[in-house]
N, C-alpha and C positions, 0 to 999 in steps of 0.2 A: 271564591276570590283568591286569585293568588299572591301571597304575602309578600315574595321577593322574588329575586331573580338572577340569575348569573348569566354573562355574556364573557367572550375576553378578546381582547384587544393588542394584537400583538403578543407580548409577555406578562400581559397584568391582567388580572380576574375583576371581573368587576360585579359587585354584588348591590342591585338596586332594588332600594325597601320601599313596597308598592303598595301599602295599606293603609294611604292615607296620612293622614298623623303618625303612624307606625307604632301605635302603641305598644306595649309589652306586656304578655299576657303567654299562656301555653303554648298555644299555636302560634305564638313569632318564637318561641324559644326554640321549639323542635325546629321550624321551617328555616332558623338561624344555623342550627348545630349541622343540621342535611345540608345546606348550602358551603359551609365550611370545607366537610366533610368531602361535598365532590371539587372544591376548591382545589383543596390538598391534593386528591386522588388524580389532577393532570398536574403530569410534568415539567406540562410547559411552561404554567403559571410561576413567574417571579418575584410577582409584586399586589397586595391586593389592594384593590380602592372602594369603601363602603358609600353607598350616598342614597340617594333618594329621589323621587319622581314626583314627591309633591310640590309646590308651587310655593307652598307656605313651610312645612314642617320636615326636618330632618326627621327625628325622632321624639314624640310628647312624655315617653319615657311611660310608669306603669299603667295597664290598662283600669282606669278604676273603676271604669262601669263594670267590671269584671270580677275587681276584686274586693270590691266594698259587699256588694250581693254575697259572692264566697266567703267571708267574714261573718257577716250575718246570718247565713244559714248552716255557720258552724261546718263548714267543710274546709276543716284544719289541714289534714291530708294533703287537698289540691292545692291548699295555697300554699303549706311548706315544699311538695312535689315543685311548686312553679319557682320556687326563690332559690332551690338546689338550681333548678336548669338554668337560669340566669345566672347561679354562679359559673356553671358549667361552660355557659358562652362567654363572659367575662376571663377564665380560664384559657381557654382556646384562642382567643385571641393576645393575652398577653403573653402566649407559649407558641403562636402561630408560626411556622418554619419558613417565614418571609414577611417582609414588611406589609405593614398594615397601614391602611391612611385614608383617615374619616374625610370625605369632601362633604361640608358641612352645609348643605344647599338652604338652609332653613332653622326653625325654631331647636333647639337641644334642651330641654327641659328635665330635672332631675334626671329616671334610670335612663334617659336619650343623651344629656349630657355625661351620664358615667359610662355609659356607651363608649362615647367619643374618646374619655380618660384611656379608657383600656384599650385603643389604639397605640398604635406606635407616632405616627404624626399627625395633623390637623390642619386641614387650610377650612376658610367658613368666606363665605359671601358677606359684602359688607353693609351691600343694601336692604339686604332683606335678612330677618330672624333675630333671634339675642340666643342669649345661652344662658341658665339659670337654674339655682337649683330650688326651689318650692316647696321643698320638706318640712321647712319651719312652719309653712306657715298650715300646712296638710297633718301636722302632729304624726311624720312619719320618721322615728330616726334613720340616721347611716350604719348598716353595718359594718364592722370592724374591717371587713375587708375590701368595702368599697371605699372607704378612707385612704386607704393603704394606699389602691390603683389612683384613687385622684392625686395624692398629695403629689405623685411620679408626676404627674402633669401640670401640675397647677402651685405655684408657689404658695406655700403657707399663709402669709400675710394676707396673698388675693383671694384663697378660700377660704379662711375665716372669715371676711366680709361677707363674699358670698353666701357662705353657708349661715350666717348668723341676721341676714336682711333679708335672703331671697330676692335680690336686686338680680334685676333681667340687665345683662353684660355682653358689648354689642361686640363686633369681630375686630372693629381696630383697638378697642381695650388688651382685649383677648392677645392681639398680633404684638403690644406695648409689652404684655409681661411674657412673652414669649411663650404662650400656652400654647397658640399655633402659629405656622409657621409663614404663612400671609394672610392677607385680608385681601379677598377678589371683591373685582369691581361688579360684576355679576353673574347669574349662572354657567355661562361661556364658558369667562374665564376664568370660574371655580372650578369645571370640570377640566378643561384644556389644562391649567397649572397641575393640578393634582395626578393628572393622567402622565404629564412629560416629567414629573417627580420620580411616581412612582414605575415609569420606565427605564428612567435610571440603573436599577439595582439588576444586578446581575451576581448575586452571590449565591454561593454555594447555602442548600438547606438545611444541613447539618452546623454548618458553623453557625448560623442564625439562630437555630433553634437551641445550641447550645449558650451563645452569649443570652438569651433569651430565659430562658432554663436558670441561669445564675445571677443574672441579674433583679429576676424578678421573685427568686425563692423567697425571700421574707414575707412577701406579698402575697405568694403562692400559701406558704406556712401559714396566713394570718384567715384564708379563705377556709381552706381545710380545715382550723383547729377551732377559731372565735365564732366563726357562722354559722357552724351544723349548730349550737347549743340553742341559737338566739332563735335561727329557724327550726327547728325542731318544736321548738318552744310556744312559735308564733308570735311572736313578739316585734311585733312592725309595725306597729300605731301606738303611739300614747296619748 
């Protein structure tokens, strides 16, 4: 099956995640990093727009049928190996040498909403999805440096609630504290807005990548230094 997919459109790359719920697991980390990867590698690409082809779900965020089993049969390895390459795509996209911009067609749930944080902008559909983080109630903390990427996105105030009720937060909430940047009326006109957005830019990739580069170095700093111990560690459920 295949996990995602690139098209482009003019000057914007468009990368749509095709597996369903899109959960997060090895095989959407590598087939994320590849898709980047040939992103970057045309020129002609400007602007990218991430989104999805399910009906219901952006992104459900960790695969646990996946990683609950790999916990239990003590294959430490694969699940620190899979929490590097999520940082490695959470990376990549916060250092991406062009804009980025989650069209949010559906549910965003924990790692699907931090997904979304580590984008550069956000528009979500208003009729259908919420966006949530679940963690609490999964006994799964945040890493230090996914704190880092959401708080860029998400006012403190609004993510402590969030983060401390796991209350599912629907797109006009979301558009009120400025998390994203509208709230479509439906999938249309979530993809049409986000497409004539992010056509817009026409910037040079060096300057991008540099405002990019320093703006988000603490961030970078807190991935690199707080993360490798906790994952090394295994230490992702309490």
């Amino acid at each position: 099956m295949e996990l995602m997919n690139v098209k482009t459109q003019g000057s914007v790359a468009i990368l749509t995640m095709a597996a369903g719920e899109n959960r997060h697991n090895p095989a959407f980390a590598k087939a994320f990093l590849n898709c980047l990867n040939d992103i970057e590698a045309n020129p002609a690409h400007k602007a990218l727009v991430i989104t999805s082809n399910d009906e219901k779900s952006w992104s459900l965020g960790i695969d646990t049928d996946w990683l609950m089993p790999a916990l239990k049969a003590q294959k430490l390895d694969e699940v620190s190996d899979f929490m590097h390459a999520m940082d490695a795509v959470f990376k990549r996209l916060l250092l991406f040498p062009m804009p980025v911009i989650a069209a949010i067609n559906g549910h965003a749930f924990g790692n699907g909403a931090i997904l979304a944080c580590a984008c550069d902008f956000r528009f979500m559909q208003s009729n259908r999805g919420f966006f949530c983080f679940p963690e609490v109630d999964l006994s799964i903390p945040f890493l230090p440096g996914m704190l880092a990427f959401i708080k860029k996105a998400i006012p403190h105030y609004r993510f402590n609630e969030m983060m401390l009720t796991g209350r599912r937060v629907t797109a006009g909430e979301l558009a009120k504290d400025h998390i994203i940047e509208q709230a479509c009326a439906d999938s249309d006109s979530l993809f049409n807005t986000a497409l004539e957005f992010a056509s817009q830019f026409d910037k040079k990739r060096a300057i991008f990548a540099e405002h990019k580069k320093r703006l988000h170095k603490q961030i970078i700093d807190t991935i690199d230094i707080e993360n490798k111990p906790i994952i090394d560690a295994v230490q992702l459920v309490v």
